[in-house]
C-alpha positions in Angstrom: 0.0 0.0 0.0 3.1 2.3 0.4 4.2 1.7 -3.2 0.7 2.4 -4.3 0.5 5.6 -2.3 3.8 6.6 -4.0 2.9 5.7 -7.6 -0.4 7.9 -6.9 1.2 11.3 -6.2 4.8 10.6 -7.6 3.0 13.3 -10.1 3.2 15.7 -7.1 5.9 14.7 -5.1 9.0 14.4 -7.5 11.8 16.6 -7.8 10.0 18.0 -11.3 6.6 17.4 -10.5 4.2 17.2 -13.9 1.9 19.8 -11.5 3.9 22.0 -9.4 2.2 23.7 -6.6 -0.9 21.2 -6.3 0.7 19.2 -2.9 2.4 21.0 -0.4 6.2 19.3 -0.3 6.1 19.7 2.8 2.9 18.9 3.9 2.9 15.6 6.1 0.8 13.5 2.8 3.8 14.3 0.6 6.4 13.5 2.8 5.3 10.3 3.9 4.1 9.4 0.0 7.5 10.7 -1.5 9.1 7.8 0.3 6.4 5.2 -0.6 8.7 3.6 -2.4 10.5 1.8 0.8 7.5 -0.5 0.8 9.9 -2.3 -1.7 13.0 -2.6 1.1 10.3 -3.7 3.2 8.8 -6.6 1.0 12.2 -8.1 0.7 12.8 -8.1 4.1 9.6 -9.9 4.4 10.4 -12.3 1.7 13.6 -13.4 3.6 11.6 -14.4 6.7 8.8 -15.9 5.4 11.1 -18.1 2.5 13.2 -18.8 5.5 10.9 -19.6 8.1 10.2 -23.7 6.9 14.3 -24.4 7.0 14.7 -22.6 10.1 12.0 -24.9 11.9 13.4 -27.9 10.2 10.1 -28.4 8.7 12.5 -28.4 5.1 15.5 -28.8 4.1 18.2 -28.4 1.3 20.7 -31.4 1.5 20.5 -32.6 -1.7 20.2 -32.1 -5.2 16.7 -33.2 -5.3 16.0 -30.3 -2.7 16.7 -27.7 -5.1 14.7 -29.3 -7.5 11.7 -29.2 -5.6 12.1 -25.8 -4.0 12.6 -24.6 -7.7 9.6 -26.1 -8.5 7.3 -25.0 -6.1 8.9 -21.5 -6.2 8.6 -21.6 -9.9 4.8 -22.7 -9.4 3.9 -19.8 -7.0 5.5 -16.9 -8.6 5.7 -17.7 -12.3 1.8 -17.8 -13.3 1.0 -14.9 -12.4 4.0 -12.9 -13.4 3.4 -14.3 -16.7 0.0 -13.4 -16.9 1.0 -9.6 -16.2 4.1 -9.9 -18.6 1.5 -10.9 -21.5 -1.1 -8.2 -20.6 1.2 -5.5 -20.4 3.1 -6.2 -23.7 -0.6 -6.9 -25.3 -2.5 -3.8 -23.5 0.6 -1.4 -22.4 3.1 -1.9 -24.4 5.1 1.4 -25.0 6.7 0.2 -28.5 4.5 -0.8 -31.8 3.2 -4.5 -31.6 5.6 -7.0 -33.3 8.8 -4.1 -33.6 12.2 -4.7 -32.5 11.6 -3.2 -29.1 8.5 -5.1 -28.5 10.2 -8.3 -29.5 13.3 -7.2 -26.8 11.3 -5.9 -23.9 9.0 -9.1 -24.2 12.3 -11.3 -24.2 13.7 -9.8 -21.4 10.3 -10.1 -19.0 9.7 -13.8 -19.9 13.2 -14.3 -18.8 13.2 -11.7 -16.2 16.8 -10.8 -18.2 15.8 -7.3 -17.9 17.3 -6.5 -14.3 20.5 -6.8 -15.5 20.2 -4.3 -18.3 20.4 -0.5 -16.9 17.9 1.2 -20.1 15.7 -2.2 -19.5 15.8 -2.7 -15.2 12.7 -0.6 -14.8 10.7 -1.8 -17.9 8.9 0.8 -20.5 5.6 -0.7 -20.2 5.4 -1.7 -16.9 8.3 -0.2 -14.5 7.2 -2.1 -11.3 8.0 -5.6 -12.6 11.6 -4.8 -11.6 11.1 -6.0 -8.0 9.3 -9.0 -9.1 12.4 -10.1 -11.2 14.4 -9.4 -8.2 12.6 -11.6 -6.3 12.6 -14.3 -8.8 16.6 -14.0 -8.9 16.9 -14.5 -4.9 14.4 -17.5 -5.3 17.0 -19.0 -7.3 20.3 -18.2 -5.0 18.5 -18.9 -2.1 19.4 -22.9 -2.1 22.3 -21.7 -2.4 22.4 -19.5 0.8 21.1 -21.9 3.0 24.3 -23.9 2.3 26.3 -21.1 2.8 24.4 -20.6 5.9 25.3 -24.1 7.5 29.3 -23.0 6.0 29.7 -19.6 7.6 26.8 -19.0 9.7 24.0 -16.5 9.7 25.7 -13.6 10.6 29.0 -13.8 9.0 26.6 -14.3 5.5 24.7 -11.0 6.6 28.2 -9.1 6.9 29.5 -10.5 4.1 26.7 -9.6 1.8 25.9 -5.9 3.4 29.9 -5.3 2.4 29.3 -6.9 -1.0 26.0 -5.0 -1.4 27.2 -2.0 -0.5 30.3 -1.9 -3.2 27.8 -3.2 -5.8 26.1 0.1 -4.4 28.6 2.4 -4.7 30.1 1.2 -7.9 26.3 1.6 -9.4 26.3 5.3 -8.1 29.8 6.0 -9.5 29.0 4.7 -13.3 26.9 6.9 -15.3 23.8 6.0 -17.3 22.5 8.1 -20.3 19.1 9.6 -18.9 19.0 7.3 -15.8 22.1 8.5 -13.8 23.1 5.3 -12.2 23.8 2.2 -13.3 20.7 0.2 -11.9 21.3 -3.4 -12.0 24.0 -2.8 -9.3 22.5 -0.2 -7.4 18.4 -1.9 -7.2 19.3 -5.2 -8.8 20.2 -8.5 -6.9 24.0 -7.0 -6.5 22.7 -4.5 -4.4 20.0 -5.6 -3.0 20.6 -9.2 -1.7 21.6 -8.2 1.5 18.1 -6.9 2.5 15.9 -10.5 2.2 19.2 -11.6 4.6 18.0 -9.5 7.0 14.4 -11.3 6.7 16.2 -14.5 7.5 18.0 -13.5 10.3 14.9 -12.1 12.2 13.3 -15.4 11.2 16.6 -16.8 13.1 16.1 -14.6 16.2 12.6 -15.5 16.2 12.3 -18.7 16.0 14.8 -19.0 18.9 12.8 -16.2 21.5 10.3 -18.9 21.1 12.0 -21.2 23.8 13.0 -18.4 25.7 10.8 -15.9 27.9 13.8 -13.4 28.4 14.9 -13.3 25.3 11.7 -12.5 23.7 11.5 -10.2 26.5 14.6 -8.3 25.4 13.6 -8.4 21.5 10.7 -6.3 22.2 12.2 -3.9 23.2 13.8 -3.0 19.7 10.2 -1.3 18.4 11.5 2.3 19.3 14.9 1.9 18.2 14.3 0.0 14.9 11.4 3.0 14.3 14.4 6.0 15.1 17.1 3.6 12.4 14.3 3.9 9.9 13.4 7.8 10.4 17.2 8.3 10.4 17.8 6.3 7.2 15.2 8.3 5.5 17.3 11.2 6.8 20.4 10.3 5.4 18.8 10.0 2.5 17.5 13.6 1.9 20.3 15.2 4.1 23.4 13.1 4.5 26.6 13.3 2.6 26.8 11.2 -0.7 29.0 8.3 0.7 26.5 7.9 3.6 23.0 9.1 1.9 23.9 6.2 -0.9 23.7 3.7 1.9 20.5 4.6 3.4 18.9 1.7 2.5 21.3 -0.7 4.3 20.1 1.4 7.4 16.6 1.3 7.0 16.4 -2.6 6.5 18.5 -2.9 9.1 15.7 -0.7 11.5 12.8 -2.2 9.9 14.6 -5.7 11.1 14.5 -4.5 14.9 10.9 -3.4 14.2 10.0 -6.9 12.9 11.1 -9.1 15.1 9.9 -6.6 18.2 6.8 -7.0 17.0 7.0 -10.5 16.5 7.9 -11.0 20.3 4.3 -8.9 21.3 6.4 -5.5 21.7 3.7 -2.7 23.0 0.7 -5.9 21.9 1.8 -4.2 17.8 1.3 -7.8 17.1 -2.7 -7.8 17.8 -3.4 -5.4 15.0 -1.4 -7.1 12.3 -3.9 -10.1 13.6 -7.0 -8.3 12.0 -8.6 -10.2 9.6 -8.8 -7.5 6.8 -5.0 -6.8 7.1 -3.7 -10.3 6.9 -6.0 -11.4 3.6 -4.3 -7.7 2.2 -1.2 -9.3 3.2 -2.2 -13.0 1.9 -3.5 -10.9 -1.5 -0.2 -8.3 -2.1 1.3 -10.0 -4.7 -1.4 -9.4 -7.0 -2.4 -6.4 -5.8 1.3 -5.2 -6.3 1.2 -7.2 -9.5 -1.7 -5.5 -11.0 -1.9 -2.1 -9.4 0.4 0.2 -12.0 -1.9 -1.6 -15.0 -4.9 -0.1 -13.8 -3.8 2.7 -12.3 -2.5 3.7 -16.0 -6.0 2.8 -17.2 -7.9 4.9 -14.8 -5.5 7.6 -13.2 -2.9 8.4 -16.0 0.3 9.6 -13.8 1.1 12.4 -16.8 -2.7 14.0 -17.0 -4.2 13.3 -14.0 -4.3 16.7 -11.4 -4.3 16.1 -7.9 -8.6 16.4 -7.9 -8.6 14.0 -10.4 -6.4 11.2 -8.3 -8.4 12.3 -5.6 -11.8 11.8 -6.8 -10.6 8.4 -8.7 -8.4 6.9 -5.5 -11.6 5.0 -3.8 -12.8 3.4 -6.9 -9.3 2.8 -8.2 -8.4 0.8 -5.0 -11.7 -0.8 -4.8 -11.3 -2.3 -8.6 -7.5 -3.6 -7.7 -8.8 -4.9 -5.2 -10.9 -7.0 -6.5 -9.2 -7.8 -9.8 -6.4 -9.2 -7.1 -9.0 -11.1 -5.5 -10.0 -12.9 -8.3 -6.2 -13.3 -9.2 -4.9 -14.6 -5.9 -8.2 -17.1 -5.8 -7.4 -18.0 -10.0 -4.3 -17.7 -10.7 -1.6 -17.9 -7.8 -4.0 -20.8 -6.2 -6.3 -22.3 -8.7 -5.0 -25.8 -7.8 -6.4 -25.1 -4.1 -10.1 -26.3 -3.7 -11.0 -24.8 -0.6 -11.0 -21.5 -0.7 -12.2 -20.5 2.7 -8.6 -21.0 3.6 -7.5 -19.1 1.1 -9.2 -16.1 2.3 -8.8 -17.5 6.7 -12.5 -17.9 6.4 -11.4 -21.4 8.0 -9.9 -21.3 11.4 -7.6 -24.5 11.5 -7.0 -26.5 15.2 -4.0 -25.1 16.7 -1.9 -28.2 15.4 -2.9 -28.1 11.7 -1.6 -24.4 12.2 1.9 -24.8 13.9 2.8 -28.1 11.5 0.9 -27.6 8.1 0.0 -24.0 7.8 3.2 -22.7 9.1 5.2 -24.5 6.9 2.5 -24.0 3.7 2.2 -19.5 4.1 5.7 -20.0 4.6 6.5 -20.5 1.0 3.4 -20.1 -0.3 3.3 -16.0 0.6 4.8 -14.5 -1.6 7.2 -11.3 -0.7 7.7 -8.5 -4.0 7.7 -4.5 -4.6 8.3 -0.4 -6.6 
């Protein structure tokens, strides 16, 4: 919902705005909007605990060769459909080149193969610039296998340092070459180079979590990182407007790493934060965001054109816009990312399971199922 906010009044927000003077910058609605876009950072995060989460309980594992098989499979099989069925839309309904032209043909190639995030004129594609993150996650879905070995080589933490260094070169070097009409070089700066580090934060909350389970103090002691993980992130988004190029660069490293104390307090009941991310309405949002994040820029194209749409106009249209993606993601997430399910009360927690159907099956099942994508 934060990448949604931002796409809406990006129009307004933006350091050129297409209509200057309709949103105050200042004003608390374009501030918090104008960084809408670290809904992303938050998503992978996410998407590192919840892929995590089955190995960390031992409920899977990755041994073998076969293991990577099947995880490829079923990763394949929950995040492929659908990212399909966009890719084909888009290039049918959206596309930004003539039908059947060279560029067509090359944009079209590089979504099916998801190629594009490692092109800096192609990361954020012409037709439909959010699928970036999407390939992003696809690309850690295939080197996670391989960091759960590295996991049981090096340990958790050692991988997180090593990749937050790594990262943050990939970063820097991203920042440092320059890009006809983008800047930066992307694919280091957004890509998997630079942002791998941040679902590694995801899986070691899931590591701290999982172990504050069997431990009253610890838990205890987690909860109190609410405050200080919320002060990292306020400060990262500091840095980031304010701080000195080296440092400002980097404030996404800082961020994740807030968000991360934020999690896990939350997790471990921190001020009861927990009991409103319990409500019903929020976790089907939550069960439902990769469509909604999947489909969102389509229709918001169709209904609230960012280039000739004044503020009044996304105002007026914003209810009806929501309410339509909304429901389009319903029928997606019920269709297409589980049309093999049959019982589609679960689908939507319309069906409460026994308390030991949810700590061995449905655990295990949202915990790869869920999907985790993003801007």
């Amino acid at each position: 919902m934060m990448v949604i906010l931002f796409h809406l009044l990006v129009p307004f927000t933006s350091t050129a705005p297409a209509f200057p003077g309709e949103l105050d910058p200042n004003g608390f609605l374009a501030i918090v909007a104008k960084h809408g876009f670290l809904g992303v950072n938050i998503f992978f995060v996410l998407s590192g605990f919840v892929l995590y989460l089955p190995y960390r309980t031992k409920k899977r594992a990755i041994n073998r060769l076969a293991d990577f098989t099947h995880f490829y499979w079923h990763r394949a099989a929950r995040l492929l459909p659908l990212y399909y069925t966009v890719v084909l839309v888009t290039v049918a309904l959206h596309a930004k080149s003539p039908a059947g032209s060279h560029a067509w043909y090359l944009e079209l190639g590089g979504l099916l193969s998801t190629l594009f995030i490692f092109v800096p004129h192609g990361f954020m594609p012409p037709s439909n610039p959010v699928l970036w993150s999407v390939g992003v996650e696809i690309w850690f879905s295939l080197l996670f296998p391989l960091l759960i070995l590295l996991i049981a080589r090096l340990g958790l933490r050692r991988l997180l340092l090593l990749s937050v260094v790594i990262c943050s070169t990939f970063v820097t070097v991203g920042h440092l070459i320059a890009v006809d009409r983008i800047g930066m070089f992307r694919p280091f700066v957004g890509g998997i180079f630079g942002s791998c580090y941040q679902f590694i934060f995801g899986m070691l909350v899931c590591d701290l979590y999982a172990k504050s389970r069997d431990s009253v103090s610890l838990k205890r002691f987690q909860s109190r990182g609410l405050l200080p993980g919320l002060l990292l992130m306020i400060a990262a988004i500091y840095l980031k407007d304010n701080g000195p190029w080296p440092v400002s660069i980097h404030y996404a490293t800082v961020f994740c790493a807030g968000f991360s104390m934020v999690l896990l307090a939350v997790l471990c009941g921190a001020w009861s934060a927990n009991r409103l991310f319990e409500a019903w309405a929020l976790q089907v949002v939550g069960c439902m965001c990769y469509s909604i994040y999947a489909w969102h820029s389509i229709i918001m194209v169709e209904m609230i054109p960012p280039d000739t749409s004044p503020l009044q106009d996304t105002l007026r249209l914003s209810f009806p816009y929501l309410a339509i993606t909304i429901l389009l993601s319903v029928l997606s997430y019920r269709y297409i990312e589980f049309g093999h399910r049959g019982d589609w009360r679960s689908l939507f927690l319309l069906r409460t399971p026994n308390l030991d159907e949810l700590s061995d099956k449905e655990v295990s099942r949202h915990a790869e199922s869920k999907p985790v994508a993003s801007s």
